[in-house]
N, CA, C and O of each residue as an XYZ file, in Angstrom:
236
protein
N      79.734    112.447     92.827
C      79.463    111.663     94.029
C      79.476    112.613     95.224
O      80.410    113.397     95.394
N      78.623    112.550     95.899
C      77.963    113.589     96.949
C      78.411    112.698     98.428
O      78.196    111.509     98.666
N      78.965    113.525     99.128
C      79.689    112.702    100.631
C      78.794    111.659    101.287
O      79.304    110.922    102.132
N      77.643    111.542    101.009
C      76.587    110.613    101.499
C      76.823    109.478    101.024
O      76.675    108.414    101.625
N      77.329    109.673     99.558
C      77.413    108.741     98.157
C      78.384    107.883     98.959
O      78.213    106.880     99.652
N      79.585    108.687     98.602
C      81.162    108.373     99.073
C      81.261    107.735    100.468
O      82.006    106.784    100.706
N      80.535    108.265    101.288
C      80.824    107.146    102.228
C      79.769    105.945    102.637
O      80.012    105.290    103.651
N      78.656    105.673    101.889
C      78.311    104.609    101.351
C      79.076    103.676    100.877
O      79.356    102.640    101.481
N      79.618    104.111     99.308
C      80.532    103.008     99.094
C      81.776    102.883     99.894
O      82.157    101.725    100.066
N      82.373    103.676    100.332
C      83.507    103.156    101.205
C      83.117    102.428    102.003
O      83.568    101.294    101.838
N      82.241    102.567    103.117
C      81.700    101.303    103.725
C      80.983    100.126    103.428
O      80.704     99.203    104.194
N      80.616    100.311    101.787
C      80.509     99.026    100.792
C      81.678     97.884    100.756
O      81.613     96.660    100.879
N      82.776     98.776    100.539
C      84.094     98.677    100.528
C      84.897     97.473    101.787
O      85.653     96.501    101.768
N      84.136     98.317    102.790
C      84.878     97.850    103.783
C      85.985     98.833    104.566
O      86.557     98.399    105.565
N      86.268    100.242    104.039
C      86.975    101.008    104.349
C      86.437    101.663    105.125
O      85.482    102.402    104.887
N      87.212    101.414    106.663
C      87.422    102.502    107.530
C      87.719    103.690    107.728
O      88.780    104.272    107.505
N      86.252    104.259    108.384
C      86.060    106.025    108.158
C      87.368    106.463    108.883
O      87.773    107.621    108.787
N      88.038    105.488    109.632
C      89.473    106.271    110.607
C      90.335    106.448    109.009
O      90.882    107.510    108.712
N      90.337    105.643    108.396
C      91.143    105.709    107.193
C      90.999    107.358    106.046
O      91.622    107.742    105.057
N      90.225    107.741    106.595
C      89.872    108.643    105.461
C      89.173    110.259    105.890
O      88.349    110.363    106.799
N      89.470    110.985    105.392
C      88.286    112.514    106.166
C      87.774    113.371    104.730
O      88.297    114.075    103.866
N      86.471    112.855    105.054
C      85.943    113.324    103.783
C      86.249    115.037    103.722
O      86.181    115.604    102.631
N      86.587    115.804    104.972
C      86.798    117.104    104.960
C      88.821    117.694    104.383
O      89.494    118.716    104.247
N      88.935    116.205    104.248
C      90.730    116.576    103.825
C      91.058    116.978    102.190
O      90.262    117.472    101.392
N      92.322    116.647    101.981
C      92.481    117.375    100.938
C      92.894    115.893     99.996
O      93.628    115.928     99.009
N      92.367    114.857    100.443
C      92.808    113.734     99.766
C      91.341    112.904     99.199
O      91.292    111.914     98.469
N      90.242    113.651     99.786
C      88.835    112.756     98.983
C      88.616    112.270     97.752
O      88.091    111.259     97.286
N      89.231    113.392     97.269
C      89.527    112.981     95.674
C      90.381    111.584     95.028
O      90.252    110.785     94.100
N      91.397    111.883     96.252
C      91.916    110.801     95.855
C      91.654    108.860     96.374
O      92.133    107.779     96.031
N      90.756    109.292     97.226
C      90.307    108.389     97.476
C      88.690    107.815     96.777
O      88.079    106.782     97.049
N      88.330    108.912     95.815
C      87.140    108.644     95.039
C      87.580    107.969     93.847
O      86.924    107.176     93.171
N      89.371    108.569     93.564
C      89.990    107.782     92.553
C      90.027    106.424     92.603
O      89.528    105.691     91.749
N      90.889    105.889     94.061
C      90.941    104.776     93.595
C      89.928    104.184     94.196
O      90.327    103.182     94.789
N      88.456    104.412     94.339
C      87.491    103.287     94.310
C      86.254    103.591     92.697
O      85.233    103.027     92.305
N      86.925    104.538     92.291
C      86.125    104.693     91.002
C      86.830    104.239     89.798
O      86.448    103.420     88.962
N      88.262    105.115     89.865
C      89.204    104.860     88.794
C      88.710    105.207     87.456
O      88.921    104.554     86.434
N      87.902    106.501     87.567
C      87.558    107.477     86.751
C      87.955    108.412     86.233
O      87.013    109.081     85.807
N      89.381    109.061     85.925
C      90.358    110.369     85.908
C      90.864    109.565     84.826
O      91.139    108.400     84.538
N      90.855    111.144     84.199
C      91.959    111.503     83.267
C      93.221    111.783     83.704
O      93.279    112.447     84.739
N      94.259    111.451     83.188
C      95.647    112.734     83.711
C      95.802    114.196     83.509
O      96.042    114.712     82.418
N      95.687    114.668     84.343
C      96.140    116.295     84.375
C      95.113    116.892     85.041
O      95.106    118.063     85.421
N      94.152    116.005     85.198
C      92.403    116.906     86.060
C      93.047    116.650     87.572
O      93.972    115.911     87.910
N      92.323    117.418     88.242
C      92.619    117.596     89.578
C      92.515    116.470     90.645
O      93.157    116.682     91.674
N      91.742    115.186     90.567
C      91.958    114.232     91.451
C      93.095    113.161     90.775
O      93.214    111.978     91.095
N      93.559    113.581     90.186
C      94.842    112.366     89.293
C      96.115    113.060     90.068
O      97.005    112.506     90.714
N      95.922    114.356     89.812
C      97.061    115.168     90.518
C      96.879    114.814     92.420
O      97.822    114.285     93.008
N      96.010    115.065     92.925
C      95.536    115.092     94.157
C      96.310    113.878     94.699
O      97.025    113.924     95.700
N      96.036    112.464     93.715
C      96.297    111.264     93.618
C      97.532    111.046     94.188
O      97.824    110.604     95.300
N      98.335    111.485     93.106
C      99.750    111.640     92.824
C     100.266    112.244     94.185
O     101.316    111.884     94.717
N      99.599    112.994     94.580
C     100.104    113.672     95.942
C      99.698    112.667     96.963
O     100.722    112.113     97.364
N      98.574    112.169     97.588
C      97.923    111.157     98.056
C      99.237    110.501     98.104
O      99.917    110.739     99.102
N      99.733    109.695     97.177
C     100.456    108.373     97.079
C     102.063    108.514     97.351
O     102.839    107.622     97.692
N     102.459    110.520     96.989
C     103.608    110.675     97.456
C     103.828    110.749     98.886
O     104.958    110.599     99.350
N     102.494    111.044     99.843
C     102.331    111.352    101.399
C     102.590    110.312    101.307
O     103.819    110.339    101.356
N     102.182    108.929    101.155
C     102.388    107.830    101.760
C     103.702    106.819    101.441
O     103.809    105.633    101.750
N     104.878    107.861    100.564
C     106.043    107.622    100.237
C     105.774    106.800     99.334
O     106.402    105.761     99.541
N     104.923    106.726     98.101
C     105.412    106.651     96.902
C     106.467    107.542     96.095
O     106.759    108.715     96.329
N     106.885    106.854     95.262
C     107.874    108.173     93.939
C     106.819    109.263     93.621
O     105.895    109.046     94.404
N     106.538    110.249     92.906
C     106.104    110.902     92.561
C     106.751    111.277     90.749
O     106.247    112.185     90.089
């Protein structure tokens, strides 16, 4: 999914571009959860995991 892609569907979505920077280190994880395409151990599951600990999940 190519950033044109991605923020298509996010604004499919309904998700606010303030919500998100396709230039950060969390795109991935935000391709996760509107795709929910990952394996565990590939790099946007991990990314994820980080994603969800910034926002004070457990890890």
């Amino acid at each position: 999914m190519n950033r044109q892609e991605l923020t298509k569907k996010l604004t499919e979505l309904g998700v606010s571009q303030s919500a998100y920077s396709l230039d950060g280190p969390y795109v991935e994880g935000i391709m996760l959860e509107i795709t929910d395409n990952y394996r565990p151990g590939d790099i946007a599951y991990k990314e994820w995991r980080v994603f969800e600990h910034e926002r004070g999940a457990p890890i």
